[in-house]
C-alpha positions in Angstrom: 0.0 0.0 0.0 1.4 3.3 -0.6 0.5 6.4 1.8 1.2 9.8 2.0 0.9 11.8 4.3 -0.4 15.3 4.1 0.9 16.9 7.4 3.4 15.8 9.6 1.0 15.0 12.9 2.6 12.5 14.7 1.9 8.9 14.0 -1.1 10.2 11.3 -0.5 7.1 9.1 -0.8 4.3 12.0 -4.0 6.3 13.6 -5.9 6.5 10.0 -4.9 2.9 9.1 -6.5 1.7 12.5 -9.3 4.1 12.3 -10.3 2.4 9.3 -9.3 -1.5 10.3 -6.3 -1.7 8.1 -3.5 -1.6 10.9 -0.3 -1.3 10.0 1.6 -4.7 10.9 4.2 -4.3 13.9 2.5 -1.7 15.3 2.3 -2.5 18.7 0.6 1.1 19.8 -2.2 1.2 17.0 -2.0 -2.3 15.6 -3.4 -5.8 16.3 -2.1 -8.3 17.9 -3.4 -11.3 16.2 -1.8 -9.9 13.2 1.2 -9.2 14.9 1.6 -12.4 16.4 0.6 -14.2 13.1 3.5 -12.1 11.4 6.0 -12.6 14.3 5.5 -16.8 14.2 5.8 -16.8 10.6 8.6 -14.3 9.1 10.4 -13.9 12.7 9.0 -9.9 12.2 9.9 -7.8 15.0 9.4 -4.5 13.8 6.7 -2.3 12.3 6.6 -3.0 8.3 6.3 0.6 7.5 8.9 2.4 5.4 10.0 5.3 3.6 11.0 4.5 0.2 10.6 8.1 -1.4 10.7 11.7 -0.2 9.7 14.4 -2.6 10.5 18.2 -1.7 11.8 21.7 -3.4 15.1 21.9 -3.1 15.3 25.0 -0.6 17.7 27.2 -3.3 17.3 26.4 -6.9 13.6 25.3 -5.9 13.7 22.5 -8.2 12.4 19.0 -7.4 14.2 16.6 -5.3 13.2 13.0 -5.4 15.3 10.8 -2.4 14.9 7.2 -2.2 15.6 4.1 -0.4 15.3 0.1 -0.8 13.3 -1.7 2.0 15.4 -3.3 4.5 16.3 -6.7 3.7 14.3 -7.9 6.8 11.0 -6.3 4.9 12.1 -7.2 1.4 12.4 -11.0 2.7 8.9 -10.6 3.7 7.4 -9.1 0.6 9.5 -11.7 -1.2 7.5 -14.4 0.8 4.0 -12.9 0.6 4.2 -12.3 -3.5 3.9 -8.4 -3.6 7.3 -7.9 -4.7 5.9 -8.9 -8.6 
C-alpha cells in the first residue's frame, strides 16, 4: 500500500490505518495483535513493516524538485519476497 501523508502529525498514518481497520503490521501502539503475532510466528518480524521508500521536496535554493529514495530493508524485502507483492 502506498501512503502519504499530508501533514506531519505525529503517528497520522498508524491512527488513519487503525481508524479504518487496516492496521499497519508491527504496530504494537495502533495495531493488532493477532496480526502481529501471526507475522512474528511466521517471518520472525519484529518490527513495524512501515517504510519510507521516497521523499519528494523543493530543493530549498534552486527550488527545483528533489526525489530521495531508499530500498526496504532486507528484513521487509524477505517478507514481501514471501507474501508475492514484490511482482
Amino acid at each position: 500500500m502506498e501512503l502519504q501523508p499530508k501533514t506531519g502529525r505525529k503517528h497520522q498514518l498508524r491512527r488513519h490505518l487503525k481508524h479504518i481497520f487496516h492496521p499497519i503490521i508491527g504496530d504494537t501502539t495502533h495495531g493488532d495483535g493477532h496480526h502481529n503475532q501471526f507475522f512474528a510466528r511466521h517471518f520472525a518480524n519484529q518490527r513495524l513493516l512501515l517504510a519510507a521508500t521516497r521523499l519528494q521536496l523543493c530543493h530549498p535554493q534552486t527550488g527545483e524538485a528533489l526525489v530521495i529514495r531508499a530500498p526496504l530493508a532486507a528484513d521487509f524485502q524477505h517478507i514481501v519476497a514471501a507474501l508475492g507483492w514484490d511482482t
